[in-house]
Structure formats: structure tokens, C-alpha cells
Residue frames as a rotation matrix with the C-alpha (Angstrom) as fourth column:
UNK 1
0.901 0.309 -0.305 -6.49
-0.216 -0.292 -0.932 -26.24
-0.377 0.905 -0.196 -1.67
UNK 2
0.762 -0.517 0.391 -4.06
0.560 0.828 0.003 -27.63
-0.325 0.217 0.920 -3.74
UNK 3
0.025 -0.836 0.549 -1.05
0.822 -0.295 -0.487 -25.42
0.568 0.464 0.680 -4.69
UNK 4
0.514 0.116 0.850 -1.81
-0.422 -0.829 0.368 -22.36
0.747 -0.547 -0.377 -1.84
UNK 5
-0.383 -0.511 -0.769 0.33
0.710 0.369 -0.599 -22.77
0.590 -0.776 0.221 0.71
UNK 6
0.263 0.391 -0.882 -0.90
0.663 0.591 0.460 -21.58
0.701 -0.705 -0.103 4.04
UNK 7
0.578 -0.469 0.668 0.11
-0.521 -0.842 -0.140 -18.63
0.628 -0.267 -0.731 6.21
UNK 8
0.666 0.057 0.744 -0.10
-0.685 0.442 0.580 -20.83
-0.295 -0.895 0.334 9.56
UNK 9
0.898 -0.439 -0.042 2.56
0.434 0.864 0.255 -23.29
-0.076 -0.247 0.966 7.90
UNK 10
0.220 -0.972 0.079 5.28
0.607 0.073 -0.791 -20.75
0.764 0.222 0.606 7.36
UNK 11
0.731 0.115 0.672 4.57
-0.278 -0.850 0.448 -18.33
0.623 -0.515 -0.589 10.38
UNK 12
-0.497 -0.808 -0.316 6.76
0.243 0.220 -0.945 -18.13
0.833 -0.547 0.087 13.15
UNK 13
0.776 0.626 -0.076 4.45
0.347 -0.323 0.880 -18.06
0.527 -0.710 -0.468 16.61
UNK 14
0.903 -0.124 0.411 5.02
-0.395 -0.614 0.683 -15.30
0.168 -0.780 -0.603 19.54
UNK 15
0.870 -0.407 0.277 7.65
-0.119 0.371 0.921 -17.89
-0.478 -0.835 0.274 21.40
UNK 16
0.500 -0.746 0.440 10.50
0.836 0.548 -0.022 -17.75
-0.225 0.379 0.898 18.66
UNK 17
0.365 -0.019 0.931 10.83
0.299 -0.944 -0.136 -14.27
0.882 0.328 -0.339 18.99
UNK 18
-0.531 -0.398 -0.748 12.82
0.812 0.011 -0.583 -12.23
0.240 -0.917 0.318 22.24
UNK 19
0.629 0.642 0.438 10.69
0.577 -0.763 0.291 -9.15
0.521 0.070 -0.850 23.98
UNK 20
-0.713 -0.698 -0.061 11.26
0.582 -0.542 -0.606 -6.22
0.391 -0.468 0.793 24.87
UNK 21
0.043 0.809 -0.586 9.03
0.942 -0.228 -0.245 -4.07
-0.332 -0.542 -0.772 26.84
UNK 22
0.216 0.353 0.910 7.76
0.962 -0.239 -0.135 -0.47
0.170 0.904 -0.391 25.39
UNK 23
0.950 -0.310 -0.028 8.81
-0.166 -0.580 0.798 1.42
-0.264 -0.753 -0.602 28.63
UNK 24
0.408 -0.902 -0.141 12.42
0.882 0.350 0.316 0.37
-0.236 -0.253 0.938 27.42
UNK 25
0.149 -0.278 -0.949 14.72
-0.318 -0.922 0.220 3.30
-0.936 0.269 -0.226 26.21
UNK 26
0.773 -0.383 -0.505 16.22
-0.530 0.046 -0.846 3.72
0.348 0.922 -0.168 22.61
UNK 27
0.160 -0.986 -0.044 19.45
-0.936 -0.137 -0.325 2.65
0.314 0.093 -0.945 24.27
UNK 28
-0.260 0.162 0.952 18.07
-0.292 0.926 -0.237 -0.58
-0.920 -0.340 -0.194 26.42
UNK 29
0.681 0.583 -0.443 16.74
-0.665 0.238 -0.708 -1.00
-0.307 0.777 0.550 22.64
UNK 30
0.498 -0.824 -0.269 19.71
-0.847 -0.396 -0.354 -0.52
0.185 0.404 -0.896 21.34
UNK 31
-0.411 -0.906 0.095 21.57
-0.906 0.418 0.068 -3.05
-0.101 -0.058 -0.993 23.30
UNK 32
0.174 0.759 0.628 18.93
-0.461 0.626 -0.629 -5.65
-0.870 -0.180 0.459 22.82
UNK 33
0.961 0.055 -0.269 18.98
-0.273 0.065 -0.960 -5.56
-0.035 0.996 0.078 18.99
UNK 34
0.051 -0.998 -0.025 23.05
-0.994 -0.049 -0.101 -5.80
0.099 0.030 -0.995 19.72
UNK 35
-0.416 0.081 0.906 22.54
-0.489 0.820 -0.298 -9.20
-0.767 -0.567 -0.301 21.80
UNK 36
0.372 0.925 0.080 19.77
-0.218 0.171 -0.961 -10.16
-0.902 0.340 0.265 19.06
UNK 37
0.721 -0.287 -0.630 22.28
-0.642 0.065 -0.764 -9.37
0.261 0.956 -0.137 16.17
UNK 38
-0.090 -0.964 0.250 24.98
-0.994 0.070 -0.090 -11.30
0.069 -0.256 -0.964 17.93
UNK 39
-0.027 0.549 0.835 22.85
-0.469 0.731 -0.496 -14.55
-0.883 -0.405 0.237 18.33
UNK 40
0.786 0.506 -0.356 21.71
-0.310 -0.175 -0.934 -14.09
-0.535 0.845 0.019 15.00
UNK 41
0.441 -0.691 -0.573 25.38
-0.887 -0.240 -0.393 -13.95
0.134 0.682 -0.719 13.75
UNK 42
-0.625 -0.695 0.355 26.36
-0.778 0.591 -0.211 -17.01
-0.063 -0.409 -0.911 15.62
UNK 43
-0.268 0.689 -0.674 23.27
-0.374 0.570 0.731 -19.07
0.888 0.448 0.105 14.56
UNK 44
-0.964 0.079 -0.253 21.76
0.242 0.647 -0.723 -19.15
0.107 -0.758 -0.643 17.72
UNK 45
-0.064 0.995 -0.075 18.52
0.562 -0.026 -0.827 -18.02
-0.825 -0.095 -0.558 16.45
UNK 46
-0.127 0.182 0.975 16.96
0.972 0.219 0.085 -17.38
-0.198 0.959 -0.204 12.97
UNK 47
0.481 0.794 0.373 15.83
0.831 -0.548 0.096 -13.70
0.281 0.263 -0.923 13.85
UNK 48
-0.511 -0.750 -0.421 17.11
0.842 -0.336 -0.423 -10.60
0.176 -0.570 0.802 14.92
UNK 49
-0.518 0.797 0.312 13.85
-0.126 -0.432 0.893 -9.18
0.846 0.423 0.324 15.56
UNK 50
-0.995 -0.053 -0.086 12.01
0.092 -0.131 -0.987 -7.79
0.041 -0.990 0.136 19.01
UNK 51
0.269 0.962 0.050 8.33
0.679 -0.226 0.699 -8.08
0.684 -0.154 -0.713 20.15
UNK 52
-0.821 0.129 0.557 7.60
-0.317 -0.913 -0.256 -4.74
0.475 -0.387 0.790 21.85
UNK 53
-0.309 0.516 -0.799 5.26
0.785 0.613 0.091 -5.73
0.536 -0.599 -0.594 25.01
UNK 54
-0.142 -0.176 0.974 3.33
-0.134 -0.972 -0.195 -3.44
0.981 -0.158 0.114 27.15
UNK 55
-0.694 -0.420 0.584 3.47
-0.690 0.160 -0.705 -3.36
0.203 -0.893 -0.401 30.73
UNK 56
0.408 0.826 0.389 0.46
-0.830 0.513 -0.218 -6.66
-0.380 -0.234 0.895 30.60
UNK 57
-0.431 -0.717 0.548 2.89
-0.244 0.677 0.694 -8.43
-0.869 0.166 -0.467 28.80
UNK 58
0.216 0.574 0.790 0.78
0.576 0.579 -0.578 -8.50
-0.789 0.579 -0.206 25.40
UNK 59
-0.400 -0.832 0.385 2.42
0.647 0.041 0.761 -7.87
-0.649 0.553 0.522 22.39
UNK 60
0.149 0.614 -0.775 2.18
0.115 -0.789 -0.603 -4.43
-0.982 0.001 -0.188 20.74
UNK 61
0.812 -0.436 -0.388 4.42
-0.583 -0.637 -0.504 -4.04
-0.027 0.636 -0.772 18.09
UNK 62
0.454 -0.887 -0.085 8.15
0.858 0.409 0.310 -5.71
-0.240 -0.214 0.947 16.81
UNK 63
0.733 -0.586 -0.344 11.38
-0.460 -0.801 0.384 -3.36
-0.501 -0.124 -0.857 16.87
UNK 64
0.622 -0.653 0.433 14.05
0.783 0.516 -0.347 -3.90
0.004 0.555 0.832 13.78
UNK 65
-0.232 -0.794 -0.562 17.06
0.869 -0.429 0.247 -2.60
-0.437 -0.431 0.789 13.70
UNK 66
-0.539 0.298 0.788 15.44
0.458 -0.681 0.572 -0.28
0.707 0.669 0.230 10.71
UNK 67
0.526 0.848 -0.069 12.88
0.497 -0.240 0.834 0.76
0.690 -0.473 -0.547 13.39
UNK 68
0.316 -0.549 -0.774 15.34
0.900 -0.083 0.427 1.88
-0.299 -0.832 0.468 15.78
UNK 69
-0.728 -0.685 0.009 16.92
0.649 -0.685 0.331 4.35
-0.220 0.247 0.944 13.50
UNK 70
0.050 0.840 0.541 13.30
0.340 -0.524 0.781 5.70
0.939 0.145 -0.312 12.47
UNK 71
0.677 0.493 -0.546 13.15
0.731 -0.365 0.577 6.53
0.085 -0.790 -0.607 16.42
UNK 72
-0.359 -0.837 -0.413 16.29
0.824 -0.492 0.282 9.08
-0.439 -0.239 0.866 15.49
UNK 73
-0.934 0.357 -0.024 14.00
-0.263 -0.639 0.723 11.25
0.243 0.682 0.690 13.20
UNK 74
-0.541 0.810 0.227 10.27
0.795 0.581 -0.178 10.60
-0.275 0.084 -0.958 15.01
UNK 75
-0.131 0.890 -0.436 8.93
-0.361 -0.453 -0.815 13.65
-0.923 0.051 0.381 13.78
UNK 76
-0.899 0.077 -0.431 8.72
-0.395 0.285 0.874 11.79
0.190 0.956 -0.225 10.35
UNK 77
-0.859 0.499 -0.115 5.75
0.432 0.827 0.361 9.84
0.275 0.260 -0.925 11.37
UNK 78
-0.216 0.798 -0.563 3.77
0.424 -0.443 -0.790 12.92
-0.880 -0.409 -0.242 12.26
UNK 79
-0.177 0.061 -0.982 4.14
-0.595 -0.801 0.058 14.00
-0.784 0.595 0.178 8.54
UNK 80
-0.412 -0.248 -0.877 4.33
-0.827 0.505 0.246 10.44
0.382 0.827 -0.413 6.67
UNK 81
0.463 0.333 0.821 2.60
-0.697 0.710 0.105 7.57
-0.548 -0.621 0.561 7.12
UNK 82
-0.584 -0.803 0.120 4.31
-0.701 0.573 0.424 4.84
-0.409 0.163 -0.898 5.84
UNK 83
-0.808 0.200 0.554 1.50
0.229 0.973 -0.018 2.59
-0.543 0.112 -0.832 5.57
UNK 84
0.196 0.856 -0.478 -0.62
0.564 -0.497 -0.659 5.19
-0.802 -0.141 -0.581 3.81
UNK 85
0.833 -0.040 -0.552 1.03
-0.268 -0.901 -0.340 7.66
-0.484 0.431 -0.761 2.00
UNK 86
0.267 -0.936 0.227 3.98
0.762 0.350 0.545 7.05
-0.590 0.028 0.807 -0.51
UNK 87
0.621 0.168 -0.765 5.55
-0.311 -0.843 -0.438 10.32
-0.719 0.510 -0.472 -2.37
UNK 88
0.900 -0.111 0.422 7.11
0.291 0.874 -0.389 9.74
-0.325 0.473 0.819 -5.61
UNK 89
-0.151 -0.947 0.283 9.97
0.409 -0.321 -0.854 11.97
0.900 -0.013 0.436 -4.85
UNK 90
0.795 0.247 -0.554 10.42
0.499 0.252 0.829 11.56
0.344 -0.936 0.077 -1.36
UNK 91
-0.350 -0.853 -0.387 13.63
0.921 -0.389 0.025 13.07
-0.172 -0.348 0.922 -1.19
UNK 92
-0.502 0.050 0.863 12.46
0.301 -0.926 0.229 16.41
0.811 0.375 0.449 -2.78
UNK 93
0.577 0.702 0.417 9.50
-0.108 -0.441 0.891 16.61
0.809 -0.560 -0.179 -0.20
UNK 94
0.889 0.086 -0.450 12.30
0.437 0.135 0.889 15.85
0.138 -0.987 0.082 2.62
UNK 95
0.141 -0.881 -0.452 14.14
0.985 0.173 -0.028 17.98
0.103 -0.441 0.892 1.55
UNK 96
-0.282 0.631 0.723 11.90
-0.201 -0.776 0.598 21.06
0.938 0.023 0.345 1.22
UNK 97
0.758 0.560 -0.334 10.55
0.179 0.314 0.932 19.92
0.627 -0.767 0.137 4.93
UNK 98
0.431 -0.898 0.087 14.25
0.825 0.353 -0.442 19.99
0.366 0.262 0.893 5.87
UNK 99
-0.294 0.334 0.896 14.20
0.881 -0.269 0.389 23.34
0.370 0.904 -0.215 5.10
UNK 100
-0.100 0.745 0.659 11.91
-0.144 -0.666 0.732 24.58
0.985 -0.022 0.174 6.47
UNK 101
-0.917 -0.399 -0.009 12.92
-0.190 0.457 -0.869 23.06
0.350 -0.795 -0.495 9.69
UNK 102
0.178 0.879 0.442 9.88
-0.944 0.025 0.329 21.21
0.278 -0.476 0.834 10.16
UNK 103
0.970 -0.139 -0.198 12.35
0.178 0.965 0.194 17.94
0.164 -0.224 0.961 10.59
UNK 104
0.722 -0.673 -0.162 15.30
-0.041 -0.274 0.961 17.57
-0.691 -0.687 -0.225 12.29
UNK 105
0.540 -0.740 -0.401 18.61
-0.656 -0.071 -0.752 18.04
0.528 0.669 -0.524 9.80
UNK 106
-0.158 -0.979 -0.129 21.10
-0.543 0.195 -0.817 16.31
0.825 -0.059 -0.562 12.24
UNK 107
0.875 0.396 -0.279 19.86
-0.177 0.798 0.577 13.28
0.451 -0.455 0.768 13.85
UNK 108
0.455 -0.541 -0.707 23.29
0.786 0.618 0.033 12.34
0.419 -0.571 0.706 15.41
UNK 109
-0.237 -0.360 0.902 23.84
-0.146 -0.905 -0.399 15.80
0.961 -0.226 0.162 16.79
UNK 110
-0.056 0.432 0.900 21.89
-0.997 -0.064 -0.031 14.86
0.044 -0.899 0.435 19.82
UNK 111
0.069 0.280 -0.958 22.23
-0.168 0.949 0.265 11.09
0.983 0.143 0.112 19.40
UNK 112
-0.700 -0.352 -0.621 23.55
0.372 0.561 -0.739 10.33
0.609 -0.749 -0.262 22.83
UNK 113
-0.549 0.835 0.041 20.58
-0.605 -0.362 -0.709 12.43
-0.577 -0.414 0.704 24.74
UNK 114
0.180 0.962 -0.205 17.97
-0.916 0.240 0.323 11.12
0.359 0.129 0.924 22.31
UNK 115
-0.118 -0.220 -0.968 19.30
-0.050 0.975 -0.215 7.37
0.992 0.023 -0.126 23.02
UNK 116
-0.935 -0.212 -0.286 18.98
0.257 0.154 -0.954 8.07
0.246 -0.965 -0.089 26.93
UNK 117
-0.823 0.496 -0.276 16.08
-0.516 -0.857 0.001 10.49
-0.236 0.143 0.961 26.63
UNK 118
-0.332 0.701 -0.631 13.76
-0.923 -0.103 0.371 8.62
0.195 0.705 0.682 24.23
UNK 119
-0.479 0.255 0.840 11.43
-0.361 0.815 -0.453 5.19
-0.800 -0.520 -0.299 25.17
UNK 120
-0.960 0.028 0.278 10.25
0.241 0.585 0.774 2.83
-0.141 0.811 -0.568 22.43
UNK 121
0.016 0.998 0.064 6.54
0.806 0.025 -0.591 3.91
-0.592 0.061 -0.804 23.20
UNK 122
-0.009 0.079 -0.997 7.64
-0.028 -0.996 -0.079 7.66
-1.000 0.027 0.011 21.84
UNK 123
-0.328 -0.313 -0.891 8.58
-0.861 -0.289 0.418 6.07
-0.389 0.904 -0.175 18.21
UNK 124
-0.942 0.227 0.249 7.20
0.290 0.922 0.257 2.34
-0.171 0.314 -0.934 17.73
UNK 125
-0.455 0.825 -0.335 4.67
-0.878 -0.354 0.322 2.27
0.147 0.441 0.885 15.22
UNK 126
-0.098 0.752 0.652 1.50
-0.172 0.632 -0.756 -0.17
-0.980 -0.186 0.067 15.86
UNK 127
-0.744 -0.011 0.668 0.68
0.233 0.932 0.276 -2.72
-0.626 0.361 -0.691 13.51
UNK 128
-0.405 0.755 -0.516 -2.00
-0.877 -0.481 -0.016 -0.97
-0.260 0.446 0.857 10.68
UNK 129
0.407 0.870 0.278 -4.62
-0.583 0.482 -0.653 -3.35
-0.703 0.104 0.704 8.94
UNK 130
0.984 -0.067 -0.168 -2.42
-0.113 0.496 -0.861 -3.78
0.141 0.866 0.481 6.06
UNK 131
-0.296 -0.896 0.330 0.58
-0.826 0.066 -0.560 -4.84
0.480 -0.439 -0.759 8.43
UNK 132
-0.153 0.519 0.841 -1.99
-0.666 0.575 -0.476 -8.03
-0.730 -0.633 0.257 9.64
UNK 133
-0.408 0.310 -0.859 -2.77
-0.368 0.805 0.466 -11.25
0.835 0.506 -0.214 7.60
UNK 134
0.831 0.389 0.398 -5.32
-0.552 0.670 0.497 -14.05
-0.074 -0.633 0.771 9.51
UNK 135
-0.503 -0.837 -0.215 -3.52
-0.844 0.423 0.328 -16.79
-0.184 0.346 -0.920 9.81
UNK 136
0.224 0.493 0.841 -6.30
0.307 0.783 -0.541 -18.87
-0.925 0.379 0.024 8.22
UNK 137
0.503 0.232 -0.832 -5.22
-0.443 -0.758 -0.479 -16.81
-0.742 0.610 -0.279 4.95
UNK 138
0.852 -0.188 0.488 -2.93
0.497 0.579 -0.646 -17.78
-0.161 0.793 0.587 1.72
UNK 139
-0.305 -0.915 -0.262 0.85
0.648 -0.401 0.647 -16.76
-0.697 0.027 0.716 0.73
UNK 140
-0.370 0.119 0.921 -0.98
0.868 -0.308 0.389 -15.05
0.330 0.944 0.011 -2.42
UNK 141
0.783 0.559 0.273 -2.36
0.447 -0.811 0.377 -12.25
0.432 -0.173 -0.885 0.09
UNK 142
0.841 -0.254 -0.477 0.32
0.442 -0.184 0.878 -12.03
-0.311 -0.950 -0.043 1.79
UNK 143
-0.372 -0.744 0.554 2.60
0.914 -0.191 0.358 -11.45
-0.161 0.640 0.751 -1.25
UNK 144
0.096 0.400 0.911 0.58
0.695 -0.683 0.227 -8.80
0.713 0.612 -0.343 -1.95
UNK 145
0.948 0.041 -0.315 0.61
0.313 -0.297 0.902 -7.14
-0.057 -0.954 -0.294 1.48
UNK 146
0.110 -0.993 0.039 4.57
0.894 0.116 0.432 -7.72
-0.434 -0.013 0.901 1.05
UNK 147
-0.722 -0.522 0.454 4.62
0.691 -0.576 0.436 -5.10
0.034 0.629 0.777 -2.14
UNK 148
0.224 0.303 0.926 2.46
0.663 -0.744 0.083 -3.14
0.714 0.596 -0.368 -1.55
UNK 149
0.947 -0.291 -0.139 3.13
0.028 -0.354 0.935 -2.30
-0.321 -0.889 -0.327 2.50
UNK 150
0.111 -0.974 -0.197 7.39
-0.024 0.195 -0.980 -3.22
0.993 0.114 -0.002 1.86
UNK 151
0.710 0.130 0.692 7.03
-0.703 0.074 0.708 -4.81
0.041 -0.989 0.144 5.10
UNK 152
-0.168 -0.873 -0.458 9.75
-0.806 0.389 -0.446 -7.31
0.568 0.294 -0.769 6.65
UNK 153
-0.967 0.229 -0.117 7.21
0.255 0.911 -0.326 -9.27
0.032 -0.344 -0.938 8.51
UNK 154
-0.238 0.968 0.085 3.23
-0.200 -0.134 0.971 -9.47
0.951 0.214 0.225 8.84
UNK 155
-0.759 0.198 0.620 1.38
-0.543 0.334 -0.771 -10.01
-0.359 -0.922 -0.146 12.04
UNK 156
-0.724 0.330 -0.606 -0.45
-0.244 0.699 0.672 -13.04
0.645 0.635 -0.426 12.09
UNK 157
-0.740 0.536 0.406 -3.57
-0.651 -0.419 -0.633 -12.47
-0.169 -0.733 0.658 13.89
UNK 158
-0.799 0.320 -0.509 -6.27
-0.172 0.689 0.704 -14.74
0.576 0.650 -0.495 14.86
UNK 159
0.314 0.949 -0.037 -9.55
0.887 -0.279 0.368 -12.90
0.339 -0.148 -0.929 15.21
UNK 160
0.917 -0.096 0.387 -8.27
-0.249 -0.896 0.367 -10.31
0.312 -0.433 -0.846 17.37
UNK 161
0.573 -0.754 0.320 -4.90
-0.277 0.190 0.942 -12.18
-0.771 -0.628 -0.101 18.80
UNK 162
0.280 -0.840 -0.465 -1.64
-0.907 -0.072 -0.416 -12.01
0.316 0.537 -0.782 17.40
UNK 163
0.837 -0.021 0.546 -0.11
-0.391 0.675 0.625 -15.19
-0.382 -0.737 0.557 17.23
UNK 164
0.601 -0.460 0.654 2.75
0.428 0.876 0.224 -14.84
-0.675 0.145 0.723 15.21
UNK 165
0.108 -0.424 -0.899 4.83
-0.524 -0.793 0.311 -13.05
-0.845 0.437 -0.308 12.72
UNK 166
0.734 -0.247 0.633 5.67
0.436 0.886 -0.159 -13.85
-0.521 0.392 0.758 9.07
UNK 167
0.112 -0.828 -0.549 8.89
0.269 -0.507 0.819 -13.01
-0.957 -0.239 0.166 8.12
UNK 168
0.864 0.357 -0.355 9.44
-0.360 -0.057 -0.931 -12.12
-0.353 0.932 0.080 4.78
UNK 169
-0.215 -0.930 -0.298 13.01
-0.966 0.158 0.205 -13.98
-0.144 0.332 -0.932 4.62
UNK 170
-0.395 0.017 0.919 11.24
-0.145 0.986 -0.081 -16.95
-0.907 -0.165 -0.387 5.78
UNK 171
0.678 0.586 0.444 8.78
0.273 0.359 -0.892 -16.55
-0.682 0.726 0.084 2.48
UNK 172
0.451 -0.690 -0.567 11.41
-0.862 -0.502 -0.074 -15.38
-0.233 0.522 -0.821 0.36
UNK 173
-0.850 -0.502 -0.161 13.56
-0.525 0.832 0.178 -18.81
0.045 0.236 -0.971 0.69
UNK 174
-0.057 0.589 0.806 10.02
0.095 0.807 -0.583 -20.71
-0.994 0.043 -0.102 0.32
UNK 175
0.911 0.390 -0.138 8.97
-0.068 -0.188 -0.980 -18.83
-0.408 0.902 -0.145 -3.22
UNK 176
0.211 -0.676 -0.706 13.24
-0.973 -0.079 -0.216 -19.27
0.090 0.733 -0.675 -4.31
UNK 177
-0.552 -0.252 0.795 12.83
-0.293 0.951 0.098 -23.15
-0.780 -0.179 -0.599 -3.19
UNK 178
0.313 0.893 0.323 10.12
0.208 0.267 -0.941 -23.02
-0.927 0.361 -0.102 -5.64
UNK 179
0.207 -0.552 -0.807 12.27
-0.966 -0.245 -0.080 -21.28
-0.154 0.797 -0.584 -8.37
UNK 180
-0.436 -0.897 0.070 14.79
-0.877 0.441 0.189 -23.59
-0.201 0.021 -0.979 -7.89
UNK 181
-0.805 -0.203 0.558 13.18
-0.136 0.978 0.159 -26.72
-0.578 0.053 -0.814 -7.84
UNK 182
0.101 0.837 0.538 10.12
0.487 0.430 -0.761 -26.06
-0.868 0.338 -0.364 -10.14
UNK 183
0.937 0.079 -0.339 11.58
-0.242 -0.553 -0.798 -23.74
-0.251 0.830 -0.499 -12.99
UNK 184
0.627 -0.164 0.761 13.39
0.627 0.685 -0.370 -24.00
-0.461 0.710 0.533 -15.57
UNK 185
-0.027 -0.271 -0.962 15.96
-0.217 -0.938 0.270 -21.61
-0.976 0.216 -0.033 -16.77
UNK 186
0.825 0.563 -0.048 15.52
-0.326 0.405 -0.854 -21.20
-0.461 0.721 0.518 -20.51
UNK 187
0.010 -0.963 0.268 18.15
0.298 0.258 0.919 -22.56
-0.955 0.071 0.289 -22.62
């Protein structure tokens, strides 16, 4: 179709991506994402993003650095879903929750125990429905996915198998290549 551009041309398949396994700790995370950001900084790779494997080697889940720090506070995801639920004063309800100590106040009180202590399976969230695009789909669903999930990549699934990720930096510099070279600023 003329003017739709394609998940499957901007995706980024399985093999451009480093794993980590779900049995790792927070801290083997930890130094992964370190290695990952260090690559990253030195332009030896585009991503700084982990697939999360389980012990078959078949991709569960990816770990960002944002995802890491969520495992410093996992009772949040027994009270919030993210991909579900959004409050429109989140802070008020966490901080009434707070409170009530039904969440932890001082995540880095215990940082070094939880970082030894704690294994990516205890806090990595699985991929929801509206964290998936086909990858026979259009950028125009996937934009939508973007705002309404505020995701920083999609899984690109095909039928039932993941085969890929789209990033949202990668569509980001497609839709400002498109600014740039098809608009007009007014004058």
C-alpha cells in the first residue's frame, strides 16, 4: 500500500539484540545493562536493550535500564498495572499507599541485598497484547500502541513467535526523516 510503511521494514529481529537469561540476578542484570550501556556509548551497537530468555533459550521478555529500577519497588506491579490501569494523580495514590506501608518508602535502604537477593524472573514483566504488533501490520498501529501503552519497543510477533522488537527510537528518527524532508515549516 502506498504511503504505510511496514512494521517488518523497520523492526529489529531477535539477533541484534544481547540476552540475558531470567534466572540472572538484579546485579548480573545490572552489570549487563553496564556492558550494554558501554557498547552503546562507544557505537558498538545501536541498543542498550536485553532479551530476557528462559532456561529453553526462548525469549520471554526485554530488560531496560527503566525495568531494572522497577525491580527496586516490585510490589508496584501487584497494585498497578501499567498496561491497564493509568491514575490521573499517580503520585497522590503513591503516596497514600506509601503511607500506609503497603509499598516500600526506601528502595535503596536495602539496595545491596535486593541486588544480590532478587532474580529477573521476581520483577520482569511479560509482554501484554497491547505490548505485541504482527509484523505483517502498519506504523499507523503501532503509533498508536506507542501512546497509548508509552512503550520503548513493541514485540513483533509472528502468529505466536516473536521475531523481533520495534524500537521506538528507531520509529521516531523514521517519522522526524519524514518531518524533515516532507514538511514545510511555515513562513
Amino acid at each position: 500500500m502506498p504511503g504505510k510503511m511496514p512494521v517488518k521494514d523497520l523492526m529489529v529481529g531477535l539477533d541484534g539484540f544481547h540476552s540475558i537469561s531470567v534466572d540472572a540476578t538484579f546485579i548480573e542484570a545490572h552489570a549487563a545493562l553496564e556492558k550494554a550501556r558501554e557498547k552503546f556509548q562507544a557505537g558498538e551497537t545501536k541498543y542498550r536493550v536485553l532479551l530476557v530468555e528462559d532456561e529453553n533459550g526462548h525469549v520471554v521478555g526485554k530488560l531496560s535500564p527503566m525495568d531494572l529500577i522497577q525491580g527496586l519497588e516490585p510490589r508496584y506491579s501487584n497494585i498497578i498495572d501499567p498496561n491497564r490501569l493509568r491514575f490521573k494523580d499517580a503520585l497522590y495514590v503513591i503516596q497514600s499507599m506509601k503511607q500506609q506501608k503497603v509499598l516500600w518508602d526506601k528502595p535503596l535502604e536495602n539496595l545491596c541485598r535486593t541486588a544480590q537477593d532478587t532474580r529477573i524472573k521476581d520483577f520482569l514483566t511479560l509482554p501484554g497484547e497491547g505490548h505485541q504488533i504482527s509484523v505483517d501490520s502498519y506504523l499507523d498501529e503501532a503509533l498508536h500502541l506507542y501512546v497509548v501503552g508509552r512503550h520503548d519497543s513493541l514485540f513483533v510477533m509472528d502468529g505466536s513467535k516473536l521475531v523481533g522488537l520495534l524500537v521506538f527510537a528507531d520509529v521516531y528518527d523514521f517519522i522526524s526523516g519524514k518531518i524533515t524532508a516532507e514538511c514545510q515549516l511555515p513562513s
